[in-house]
Every structure is written in structure tokens, then in C-alpha cells.
C-alpha positions as a Markdown table, in Angstrom:
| # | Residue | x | y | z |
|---|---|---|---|---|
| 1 | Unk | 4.3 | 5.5 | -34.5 |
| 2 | Unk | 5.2 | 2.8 | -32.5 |
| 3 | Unk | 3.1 | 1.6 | -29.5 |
| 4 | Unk | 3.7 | 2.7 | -26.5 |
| 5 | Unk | 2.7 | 6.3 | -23.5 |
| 6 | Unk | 4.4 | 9.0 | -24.6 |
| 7 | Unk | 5.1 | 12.5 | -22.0 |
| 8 | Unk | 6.4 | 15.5 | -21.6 |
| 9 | Unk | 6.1 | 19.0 | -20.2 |
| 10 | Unk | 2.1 | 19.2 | -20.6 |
| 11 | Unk | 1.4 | 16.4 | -22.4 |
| 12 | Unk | 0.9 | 12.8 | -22.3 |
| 13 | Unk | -0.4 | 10.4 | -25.3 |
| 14 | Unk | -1.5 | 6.4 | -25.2 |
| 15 | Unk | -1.1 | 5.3 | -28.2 |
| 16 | Unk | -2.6 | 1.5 | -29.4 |
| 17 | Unk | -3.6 | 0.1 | -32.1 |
| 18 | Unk | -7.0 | 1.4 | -32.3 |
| 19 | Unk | -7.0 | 3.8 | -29.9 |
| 20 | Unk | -5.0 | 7.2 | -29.0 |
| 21 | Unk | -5.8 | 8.8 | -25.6 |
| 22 | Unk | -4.1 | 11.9 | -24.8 |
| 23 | Unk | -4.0 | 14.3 | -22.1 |
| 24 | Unk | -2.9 | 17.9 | -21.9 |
| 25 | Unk | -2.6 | 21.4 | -20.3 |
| 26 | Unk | -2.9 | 24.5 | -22.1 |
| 27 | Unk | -2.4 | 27.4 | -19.9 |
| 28 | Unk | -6.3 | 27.8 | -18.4 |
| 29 | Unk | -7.7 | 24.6 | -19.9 |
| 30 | Unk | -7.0 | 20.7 | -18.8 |
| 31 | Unk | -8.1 | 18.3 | -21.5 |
| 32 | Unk | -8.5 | 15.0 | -22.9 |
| 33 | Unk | -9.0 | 13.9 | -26.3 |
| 34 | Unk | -10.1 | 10.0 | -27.5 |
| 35 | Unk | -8.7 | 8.9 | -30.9 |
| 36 | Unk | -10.1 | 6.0 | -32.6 |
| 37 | Unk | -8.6 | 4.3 | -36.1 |
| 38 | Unk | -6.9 | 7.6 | -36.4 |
| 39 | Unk | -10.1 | 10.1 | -35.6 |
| 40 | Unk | -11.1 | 12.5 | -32.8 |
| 41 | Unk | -14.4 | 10.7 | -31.3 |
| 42 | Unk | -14.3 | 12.4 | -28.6 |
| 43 | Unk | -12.9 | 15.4 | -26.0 |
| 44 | Unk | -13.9 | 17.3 | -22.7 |
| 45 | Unk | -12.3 | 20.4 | -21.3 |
| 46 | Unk | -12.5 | 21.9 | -18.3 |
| 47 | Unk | -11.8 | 25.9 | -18.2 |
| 48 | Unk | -10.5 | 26.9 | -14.2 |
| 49 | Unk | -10.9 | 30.4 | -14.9 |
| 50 | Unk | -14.7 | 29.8 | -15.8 |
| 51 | Unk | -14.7 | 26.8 | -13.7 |
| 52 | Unk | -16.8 | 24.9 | -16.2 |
| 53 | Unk | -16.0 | 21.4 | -18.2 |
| 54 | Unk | -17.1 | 21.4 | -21.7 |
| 55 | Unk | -17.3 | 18.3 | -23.9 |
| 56 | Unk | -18.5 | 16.6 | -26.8 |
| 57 | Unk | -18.2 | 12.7 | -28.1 |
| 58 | Unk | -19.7 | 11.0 | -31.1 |
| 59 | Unk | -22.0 | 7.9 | -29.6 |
| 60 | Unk | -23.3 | 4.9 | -30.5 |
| 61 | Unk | -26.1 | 5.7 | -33.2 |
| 62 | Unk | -23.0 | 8.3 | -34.6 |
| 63 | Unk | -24.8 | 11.0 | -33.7 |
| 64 | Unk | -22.8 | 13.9 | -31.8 |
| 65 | Unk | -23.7 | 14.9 | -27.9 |
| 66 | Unk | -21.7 | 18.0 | -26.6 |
| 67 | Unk | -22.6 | 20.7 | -24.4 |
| 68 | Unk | -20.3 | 23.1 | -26.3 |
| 69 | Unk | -20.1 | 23.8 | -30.3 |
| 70 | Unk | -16.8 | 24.6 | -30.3 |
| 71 | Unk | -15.7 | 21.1 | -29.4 |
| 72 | Unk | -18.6 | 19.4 | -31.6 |
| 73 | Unk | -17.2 | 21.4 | -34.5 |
| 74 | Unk | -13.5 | 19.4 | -34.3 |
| 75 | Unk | -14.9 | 15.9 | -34.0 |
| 76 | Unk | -13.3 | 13.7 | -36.7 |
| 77 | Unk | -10.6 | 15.4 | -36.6 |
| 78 | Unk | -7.6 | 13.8 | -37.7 |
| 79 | Unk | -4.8 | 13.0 | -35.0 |
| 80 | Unk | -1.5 | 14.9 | -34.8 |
| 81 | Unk | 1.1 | 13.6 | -33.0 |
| 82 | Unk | 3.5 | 15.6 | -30.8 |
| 83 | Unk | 6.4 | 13.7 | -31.2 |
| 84 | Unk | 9.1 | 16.5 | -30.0 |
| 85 | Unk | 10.8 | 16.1 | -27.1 |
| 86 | Unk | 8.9 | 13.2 | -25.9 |
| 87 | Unk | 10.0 | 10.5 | -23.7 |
| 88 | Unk | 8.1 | 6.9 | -23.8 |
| 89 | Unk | 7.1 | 6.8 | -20.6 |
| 90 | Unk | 5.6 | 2.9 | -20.8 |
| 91 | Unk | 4.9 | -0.5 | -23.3 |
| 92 | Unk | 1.9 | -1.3 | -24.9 |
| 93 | Unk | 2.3 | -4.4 | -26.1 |
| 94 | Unk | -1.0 | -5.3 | -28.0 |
| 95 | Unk | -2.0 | -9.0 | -28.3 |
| 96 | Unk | -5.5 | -10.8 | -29.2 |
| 97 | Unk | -8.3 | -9.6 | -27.7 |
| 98 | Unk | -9.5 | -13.2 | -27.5 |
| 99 | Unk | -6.9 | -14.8 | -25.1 |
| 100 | Unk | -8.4 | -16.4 | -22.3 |
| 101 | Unk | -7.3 | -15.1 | -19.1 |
| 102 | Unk | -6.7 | -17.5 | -16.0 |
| 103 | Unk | -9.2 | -17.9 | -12.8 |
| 104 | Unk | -8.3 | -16.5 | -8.9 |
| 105 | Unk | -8.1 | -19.9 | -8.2 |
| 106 | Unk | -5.2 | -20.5 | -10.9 |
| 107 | Unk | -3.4 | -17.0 | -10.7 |
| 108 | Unk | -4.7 | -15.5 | -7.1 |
| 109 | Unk | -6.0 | -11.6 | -6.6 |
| 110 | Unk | -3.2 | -9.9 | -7.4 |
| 111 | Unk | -2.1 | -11.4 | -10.8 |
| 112 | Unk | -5.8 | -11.5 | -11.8 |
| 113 | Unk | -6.7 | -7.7 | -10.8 |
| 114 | Unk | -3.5 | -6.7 | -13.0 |
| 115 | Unk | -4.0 | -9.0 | -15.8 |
| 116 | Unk | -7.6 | -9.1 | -16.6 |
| 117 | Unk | -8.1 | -5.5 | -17.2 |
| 118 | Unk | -4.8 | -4.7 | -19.1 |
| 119 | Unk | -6.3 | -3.3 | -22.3 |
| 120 | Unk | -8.7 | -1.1 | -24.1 |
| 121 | Unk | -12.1 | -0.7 | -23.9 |
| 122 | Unk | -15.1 | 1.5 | -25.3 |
| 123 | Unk | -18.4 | 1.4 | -24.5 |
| 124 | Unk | -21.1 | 4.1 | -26.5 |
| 125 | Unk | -24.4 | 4.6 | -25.6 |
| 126 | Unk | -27.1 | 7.2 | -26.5 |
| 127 | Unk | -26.1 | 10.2 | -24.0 |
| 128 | Unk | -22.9 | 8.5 | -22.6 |
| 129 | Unk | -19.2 | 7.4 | -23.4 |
| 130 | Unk | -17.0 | 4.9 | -21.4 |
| 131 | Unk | -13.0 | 4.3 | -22.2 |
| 132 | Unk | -10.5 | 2.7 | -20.0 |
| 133 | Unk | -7.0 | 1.7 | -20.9 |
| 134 | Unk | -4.7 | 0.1 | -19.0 |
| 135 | Unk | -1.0 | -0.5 | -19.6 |
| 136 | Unk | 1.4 | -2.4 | -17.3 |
| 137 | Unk | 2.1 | 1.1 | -15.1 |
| 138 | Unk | -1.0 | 3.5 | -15.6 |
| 139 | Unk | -5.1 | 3.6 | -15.4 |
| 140 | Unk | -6.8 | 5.7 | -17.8 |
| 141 | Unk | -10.6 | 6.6 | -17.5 |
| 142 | Unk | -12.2 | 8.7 | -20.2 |
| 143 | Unk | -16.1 | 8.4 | -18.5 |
| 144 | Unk | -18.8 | 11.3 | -20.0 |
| 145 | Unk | -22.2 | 11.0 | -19.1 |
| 146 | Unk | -24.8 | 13.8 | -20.0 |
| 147 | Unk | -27.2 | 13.4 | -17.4 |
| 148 | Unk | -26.0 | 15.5 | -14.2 |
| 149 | Unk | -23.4 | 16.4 | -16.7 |
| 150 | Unk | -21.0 | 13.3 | -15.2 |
| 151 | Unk | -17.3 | 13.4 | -16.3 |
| 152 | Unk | -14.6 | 12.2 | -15.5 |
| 153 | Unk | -11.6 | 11.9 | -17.3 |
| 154 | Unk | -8.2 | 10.8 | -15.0 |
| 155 | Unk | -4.7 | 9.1 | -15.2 |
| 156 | Unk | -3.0 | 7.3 | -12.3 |
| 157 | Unk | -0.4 | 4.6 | -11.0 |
| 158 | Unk | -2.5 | 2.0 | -9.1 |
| 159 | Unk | -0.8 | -1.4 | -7.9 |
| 160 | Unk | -2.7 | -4.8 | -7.2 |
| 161 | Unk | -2.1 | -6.6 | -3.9 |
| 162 | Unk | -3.1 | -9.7 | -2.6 |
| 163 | Unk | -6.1 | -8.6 | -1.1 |
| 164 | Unk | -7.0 | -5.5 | -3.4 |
| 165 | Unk | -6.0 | -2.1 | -5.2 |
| 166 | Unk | -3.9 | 0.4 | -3.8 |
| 167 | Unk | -3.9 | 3.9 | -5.4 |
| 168 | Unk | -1.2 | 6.2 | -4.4 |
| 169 | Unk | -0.7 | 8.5 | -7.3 |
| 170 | Unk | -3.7 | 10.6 | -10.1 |
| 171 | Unk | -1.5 | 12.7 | -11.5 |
| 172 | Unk | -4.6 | 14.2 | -13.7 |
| 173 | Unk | -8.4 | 14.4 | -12.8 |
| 174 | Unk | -11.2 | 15.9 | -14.4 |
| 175 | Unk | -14.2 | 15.1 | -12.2 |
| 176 | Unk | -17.3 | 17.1 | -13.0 |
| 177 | Unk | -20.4 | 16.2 | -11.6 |
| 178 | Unk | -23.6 | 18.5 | -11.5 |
| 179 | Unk | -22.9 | 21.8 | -9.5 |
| 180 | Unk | -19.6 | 20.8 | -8.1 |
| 181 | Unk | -20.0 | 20.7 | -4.8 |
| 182 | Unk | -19.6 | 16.9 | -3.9 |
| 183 | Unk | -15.7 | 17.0 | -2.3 |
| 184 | Unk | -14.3 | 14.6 | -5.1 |
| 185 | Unk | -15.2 | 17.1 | -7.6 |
| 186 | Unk | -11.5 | 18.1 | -8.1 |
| 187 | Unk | -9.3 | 18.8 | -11.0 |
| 188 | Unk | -5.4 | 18.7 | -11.2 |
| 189 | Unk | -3.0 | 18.4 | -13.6 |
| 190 | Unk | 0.8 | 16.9 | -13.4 |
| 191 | Unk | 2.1 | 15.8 | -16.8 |
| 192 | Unk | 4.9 | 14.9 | -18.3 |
| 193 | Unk | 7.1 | 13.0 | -15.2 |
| 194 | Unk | 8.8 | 9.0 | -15.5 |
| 195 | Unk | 5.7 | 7.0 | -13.4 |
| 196 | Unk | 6.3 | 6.9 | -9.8 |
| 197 | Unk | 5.6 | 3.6 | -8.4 |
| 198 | Unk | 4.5 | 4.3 | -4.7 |
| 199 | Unk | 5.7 | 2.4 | -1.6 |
| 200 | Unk | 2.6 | 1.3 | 0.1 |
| 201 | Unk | 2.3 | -0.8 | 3.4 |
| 202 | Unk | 0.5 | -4.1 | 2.1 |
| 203 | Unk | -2.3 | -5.1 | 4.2 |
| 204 | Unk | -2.2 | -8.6 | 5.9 |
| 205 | Unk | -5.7 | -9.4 | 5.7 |
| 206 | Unk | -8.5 | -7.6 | 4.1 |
| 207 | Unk | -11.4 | -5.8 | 5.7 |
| 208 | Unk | -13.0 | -5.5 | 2.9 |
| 209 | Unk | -13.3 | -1.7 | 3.1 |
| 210 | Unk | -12.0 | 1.3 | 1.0 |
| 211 | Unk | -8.7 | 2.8 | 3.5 |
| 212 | Unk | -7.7 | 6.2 | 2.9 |
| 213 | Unk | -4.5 | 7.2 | 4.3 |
| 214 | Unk | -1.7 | 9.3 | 3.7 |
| 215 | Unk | 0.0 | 6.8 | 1.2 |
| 216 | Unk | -3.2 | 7.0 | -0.8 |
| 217 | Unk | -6.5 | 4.7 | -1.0 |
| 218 | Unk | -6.8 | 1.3 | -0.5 |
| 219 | Unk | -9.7 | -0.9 | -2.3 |
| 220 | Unk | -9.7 | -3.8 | -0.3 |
| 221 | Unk | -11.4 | -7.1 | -1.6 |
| 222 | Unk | -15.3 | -7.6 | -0.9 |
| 223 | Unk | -16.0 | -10.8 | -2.3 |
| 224 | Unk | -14.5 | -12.3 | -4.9 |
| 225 | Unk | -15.4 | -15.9 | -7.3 |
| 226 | Unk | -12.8 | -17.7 | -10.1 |
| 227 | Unk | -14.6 | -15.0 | -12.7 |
| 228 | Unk | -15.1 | -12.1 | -10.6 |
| 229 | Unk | -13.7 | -9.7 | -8.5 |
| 230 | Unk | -15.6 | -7.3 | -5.9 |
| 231 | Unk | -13.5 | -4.5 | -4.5 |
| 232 | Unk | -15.2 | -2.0 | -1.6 |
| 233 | Unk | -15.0 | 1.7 | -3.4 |
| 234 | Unk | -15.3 | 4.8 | -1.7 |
| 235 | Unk | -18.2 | 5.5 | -0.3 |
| 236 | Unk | -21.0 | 3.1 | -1.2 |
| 237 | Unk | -18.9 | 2.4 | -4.7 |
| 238 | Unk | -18.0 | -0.9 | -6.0 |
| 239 | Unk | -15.4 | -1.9 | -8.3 |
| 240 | Unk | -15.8 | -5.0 | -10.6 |
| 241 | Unk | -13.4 | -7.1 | -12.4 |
| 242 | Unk | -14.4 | -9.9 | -14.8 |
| 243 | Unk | -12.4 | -12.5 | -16.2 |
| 244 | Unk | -14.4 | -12.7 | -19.3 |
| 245 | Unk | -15.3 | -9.1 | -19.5 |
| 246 | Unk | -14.8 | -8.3 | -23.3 |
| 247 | Unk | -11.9 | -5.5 | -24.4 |
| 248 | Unk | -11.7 | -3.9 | -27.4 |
| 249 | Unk | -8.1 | -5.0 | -27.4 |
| 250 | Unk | -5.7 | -7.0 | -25.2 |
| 251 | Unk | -2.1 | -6.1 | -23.8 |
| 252 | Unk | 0.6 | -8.1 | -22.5 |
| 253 | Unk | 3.2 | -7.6 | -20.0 |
């Protein structure tokens, strides 16, 4: 299979050289299943009948942390592809990891808040899994932590600017954390649509704050050095960016 974000009706798959994310929706359930070398490392559920998110995800000493058996039982499974009726919805154009990536003062904001995270990355722990991917159009976060039962799993369009990060369009969330009851603690789904880039009003300076408005969220710029880029989150959140920051694997434009 060649490189590349496939969609459709339901479905949506990021497929690498390592790595295969995919997303889907089957009738009650949302999900997200991690693919590595070919192998199911990890998947979460969330049920909206029961209102519960279930997952499971093999971590770094290789041993297997889920809160459901079900999903435990299908880890290492092998990946199927549903290849019918897909459209590629965007490139993934892998290159080598160990290409060094220009400084803010070579590149500016913009160039260096798109470039230095394009690419994979995994990080396992004991009772915790990170993944982001990030193609040329879309963000993907696969993030499950067992303590207060912290997931989040999401897909979105996000454009750099000058000074920051606007976010107009998460087309699908799983964001489980504890009893629910925090206000971001939403789930939606919205697959299988071409990516939408949003038109955004691009702030003339920056206030170095997080802006939510009916376009969607702006992360403006808190600080920033050559190797290192602050962004104000929502709330009391920060956002980092590092030029060196290591990735599992590297993509071009």
C-alpha cells in the first residue's frame, strides 16, 4: 500500500512506513486503532450508549495495560486494510528521521510550527502511550494514560500562522478524562470528507493567549527561542515545539 491518509464513509487510515493509524465508526462505538511494523499495539473505544471508553495498548516493558479484555485479547493483531471505496485524502511523504530542521531565526514561526513536527512519533511508558502524526493537512493524537483513565485520541486540520496555531476543524475526538464532567470531555465523529482548510482572520500581533472564537481556537505564541516554540493552550496548557525533538520518522512537504 502506498503511503499516504486514506477516507471514506466511517473510516479514515494513516498509513507510513512504520506506522498505521486509523479511525472509525461503527454504529454505537467511535474507535482508534495504532498499527506498528504491521501489528495492532494499541486501541481505545468509546461505547455512547454506555458512555464508557475502553482501551488497551502494549507499553514499554511489552507488557499489556487495558481496562477491558476484550480489546487486550486482539493486540497483535495483524492489520487489514479497507481499501474499497477509499479516496486518499492526503501525502505522506516519508524522509530521514535525521534531517536537521532550520531555526525561527532562519525559517520564522510559521514555517517552523509546520515543519518541525511533520512526522511520527511514539512514546511508551509503564501505564501510558503517546502517538502523534502529522501530515502536511491533518494532526493526529493517539494519547492513553491510565491514571484518571486520560484518553484522548482526535484528528484535525490546524494551520500555523505567524504568530501561532489556529484550529478551526476536529472532525473526531475521543476525550475521556476521569468522570466526564470537565466541559472538553466530548466525543464526535465526522469521517470520511476531502480536508477542509478553514478561512481564519490572521492576527496582527500576538497576545500571547489561547482565542476561542467562532472560527475556532487560536494558540497564540508565548515565548519562543531559535530551538523552541511556546504556544498559550487553553486554559493553563502549554504547547511545545522543539527543533531537535526526536520523531520516529520524518515527512516532507
Amino acid at each position: 500500500m502506498e503511503y499516504g491518509v486514506y477516507s471514506k464513509l466511517n473510516y479514515e487510515a494513516a498509513i507510513s512506513d512504520v506506522f498505521c493509524l486509523v479511525f472509525y465508526k461503527n454504529t454505537d462505538i467511535f474507535g482508534t486503532k495504532l498499527y506498528k511494523q504491521g501489528k495492532l499495539i494499541a486501541v481505545c473505544e468509546h461505547e455512547n450508549t454506555r458512555k464508557i471508553t475502553l482501551y488497551a495498548f502494549t507499553n514499554d516493558n511489552n507488557k499489556n495495560v487495558f481496562n477491558d479484555e476484550r480489546l487486550c485479547s486482539i493486540l497483535g493483531e495483524e492489520m487489514v486494510f479497507q481499501d474499497e471505496g477509499v479516496f486518499k485524502k492526503d501525502e505522506i511523504n516519508v524522509i530521514s528521521a535525521d534531517i536537521p530542521m532550520p531555526s525561527v531565526s532562519e525559517k520564522g514561526i510559521a514555517y517552523c510550527l509546520k515543519h518541525w513536527k511533520l512526522g511520527s512519533q511514539l512514546n511508551l511508558f509503564e501505564d501510558a502511550l503517546n502517538f502523534t502524526m502529522n501530515t502536511s493537512k491533518i494532526e493526529y493524537v493517539m494519547m492513553i494514560r491510565k491514571t484518571n483513565e486520560d484518553v484522548y485520541c482526535g484528528a484535525s486540520v490546524t494551520i500555523p500562522y505567524d504568530n501561532g496555531l489556529f484550529g478551526g476543524q476536529q472532525y473526531f475526538r475521543i476525550r475521556n478524562f476521569a468522570d466526564n464532567t470537565q466541559p472538553w470531555c466530548n466525543f464526535h465523529c465526522s469521517l470520511g470528507n476531502e480536508v477542509a482548510l478553514p478561512d481564519f482572520d490572521v492576527p496582527e500581533c500576538s497576545t500571547g493567549a489561547c482565542i476561542i472564537t467562532k472560527q475556532g481556537y487560536y494558540w497564540e505564541v508565548k515565548r519562543y527561542t531559535d530551538d523552541e516554540i511556546a504556544l498559550q493552550g487553553c486554559g493553563d496548557d502549554e504547547y511545545f515545539y522543539y527543533r531537535d525533538v526526536y520523531m520516529t520518522e520524518r515527512f516532507s512537504i
